[in-house]
C-alpha positions as CSV (number, residue, x, y, z in Angstrom):
1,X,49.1,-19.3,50.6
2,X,51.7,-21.0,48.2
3,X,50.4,-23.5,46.1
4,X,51.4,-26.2,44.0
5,X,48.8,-27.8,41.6
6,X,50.2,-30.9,39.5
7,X,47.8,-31.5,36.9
8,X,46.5,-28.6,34.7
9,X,43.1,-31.1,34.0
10,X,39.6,-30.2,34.6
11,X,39.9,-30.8,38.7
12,X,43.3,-28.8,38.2
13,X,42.3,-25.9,35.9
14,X,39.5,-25.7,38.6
15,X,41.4,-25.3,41.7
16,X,44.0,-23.3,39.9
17,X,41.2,-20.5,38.6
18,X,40.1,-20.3,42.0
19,X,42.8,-20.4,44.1
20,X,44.4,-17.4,42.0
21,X,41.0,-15.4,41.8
22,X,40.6,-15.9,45.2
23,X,44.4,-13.8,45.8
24,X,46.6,-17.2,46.5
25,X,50.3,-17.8,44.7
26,X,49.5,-21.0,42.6
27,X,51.7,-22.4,40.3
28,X,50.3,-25.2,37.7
29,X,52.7,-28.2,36.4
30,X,51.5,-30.0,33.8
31,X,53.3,-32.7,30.8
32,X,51.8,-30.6,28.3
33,X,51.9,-27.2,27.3
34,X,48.5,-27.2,25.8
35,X,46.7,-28.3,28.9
36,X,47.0,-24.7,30.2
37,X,44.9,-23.1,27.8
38,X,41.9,-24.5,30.1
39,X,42.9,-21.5,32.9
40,X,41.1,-18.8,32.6
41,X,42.0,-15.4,31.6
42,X,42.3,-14.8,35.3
43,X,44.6,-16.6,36.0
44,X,47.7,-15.1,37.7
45,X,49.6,-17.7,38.6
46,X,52.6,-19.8,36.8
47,X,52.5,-22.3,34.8
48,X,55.5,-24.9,34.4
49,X,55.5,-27.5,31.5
50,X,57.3,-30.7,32.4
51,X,57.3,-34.2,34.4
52,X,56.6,-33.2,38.1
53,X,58.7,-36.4,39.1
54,X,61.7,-34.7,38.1
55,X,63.2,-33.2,40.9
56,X,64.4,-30.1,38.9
57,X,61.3,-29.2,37.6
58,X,59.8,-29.1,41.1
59,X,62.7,-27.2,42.4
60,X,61.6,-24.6,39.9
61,X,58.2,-24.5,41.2
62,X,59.9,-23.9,45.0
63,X,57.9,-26.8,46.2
64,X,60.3,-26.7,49.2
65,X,58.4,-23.4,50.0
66,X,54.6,-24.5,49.4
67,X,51.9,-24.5,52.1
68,X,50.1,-26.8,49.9
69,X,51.0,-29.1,47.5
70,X,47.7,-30.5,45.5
71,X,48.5,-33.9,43.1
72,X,45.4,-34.1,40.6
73,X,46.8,-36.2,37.9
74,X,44.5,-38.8,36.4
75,X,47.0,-41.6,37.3
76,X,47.1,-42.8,40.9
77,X,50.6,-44.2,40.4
78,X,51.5,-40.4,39.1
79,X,49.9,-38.3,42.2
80,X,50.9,-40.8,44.8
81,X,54.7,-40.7,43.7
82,X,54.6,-36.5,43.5
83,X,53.0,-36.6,46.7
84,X,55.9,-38.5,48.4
85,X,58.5,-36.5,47.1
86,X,56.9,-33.2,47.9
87,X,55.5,-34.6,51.9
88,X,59.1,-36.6,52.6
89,X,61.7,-34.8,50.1
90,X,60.6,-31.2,50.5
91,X,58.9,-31.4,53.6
92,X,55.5,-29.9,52.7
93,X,52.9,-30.3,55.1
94,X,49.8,-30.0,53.2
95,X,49.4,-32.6,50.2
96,X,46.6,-34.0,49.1
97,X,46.0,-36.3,46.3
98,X,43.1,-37.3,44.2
99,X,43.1,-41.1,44.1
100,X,40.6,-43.1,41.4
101,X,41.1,-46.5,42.7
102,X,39.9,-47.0,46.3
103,X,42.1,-50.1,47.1
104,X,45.2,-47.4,46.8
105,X,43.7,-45.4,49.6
106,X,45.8,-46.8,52.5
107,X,48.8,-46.2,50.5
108,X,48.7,-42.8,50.7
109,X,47.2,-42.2,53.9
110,X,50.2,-44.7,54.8
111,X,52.3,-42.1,53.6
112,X,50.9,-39.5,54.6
113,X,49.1,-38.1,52.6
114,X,45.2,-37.2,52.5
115,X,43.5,-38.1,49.5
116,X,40.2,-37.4,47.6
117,X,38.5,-40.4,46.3
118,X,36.3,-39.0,43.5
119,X,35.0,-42.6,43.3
120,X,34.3,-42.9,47.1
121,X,32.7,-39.6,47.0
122,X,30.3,-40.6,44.1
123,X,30.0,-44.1,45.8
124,X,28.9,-42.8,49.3
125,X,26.5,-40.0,47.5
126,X,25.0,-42.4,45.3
127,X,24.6,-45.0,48.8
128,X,23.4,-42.1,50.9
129,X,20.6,-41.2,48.1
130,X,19.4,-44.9,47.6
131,X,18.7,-45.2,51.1
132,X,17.0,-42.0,52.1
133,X,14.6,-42.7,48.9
134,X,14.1,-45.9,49.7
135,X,15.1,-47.7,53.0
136,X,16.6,-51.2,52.9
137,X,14.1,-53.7,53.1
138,X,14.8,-57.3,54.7
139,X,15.4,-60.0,52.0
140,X,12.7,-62.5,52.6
141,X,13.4,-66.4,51.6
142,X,10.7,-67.5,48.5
């Protein structure tokens, strides 16, 4: 599989690592050339140093030939717009995008694209753990 990581942070230095180890093309955009020293030695895929909203830079990563494009940038606003222009410019089927504010949500899925709430996954755990230790009592009036 051909993939396209945009954001060479922890969640994308993960992904990266594994997706390489594990024998996929990945190729890692990030604004700054330093972020990449996070991959480890491992690592066999490309790196590409630059603004993934510019259309040339994401011609060099031949997004238009990604199974996969993965936006895991820490700013919603940042992911959501690289997701657009790979799902409706390029035509990739598979983007996903890691969104921190839940209220963005049904913009993305809006245009479709699936995202990964790492709030709304700590939110449900965190819910899903109060109530099986302790199951929601009534409120009673004083």
């Amino acid at each position: 599989m051909y993939v396209v990581i945009v954001g060479c942070g922890r969640l994308g230095t993960l992904l990266a690592d594994g997706l390489s180890v594990a024998g996929h093309d990945v190729v890692v955009i990030d604004r700054h050339e330093a972020s990449f020293r996070s991959l480890s030695p491992e690592f066999s895929g490309f790196r590409l140093t630059g603004d993934a909203t510019e259309y040339a830079l994401l011609k060099s990563a031949e997004i238009e030939r990604a199974d996969c494009l993965m936006a895991t940038c820490s700013e919603d606003t940042l992911n959501l717009m690289v997701a657009q222009v790979a799902r409706h410019v390029f035509g990739v089927a598979c983007v996903l995008a890691r969104v921190h504010q839940p209220a963005f949500g049904a913009i993305f899925k809006n245009a479709g694209i699936e995202i990964i709430s790492p709030t709304q996954l700590a939110l449900d755990a965190f819910r899903e753990r109060l109530d099986a230790a302790a199951p929601m009592r009534p409120l009673t009036s004083s």
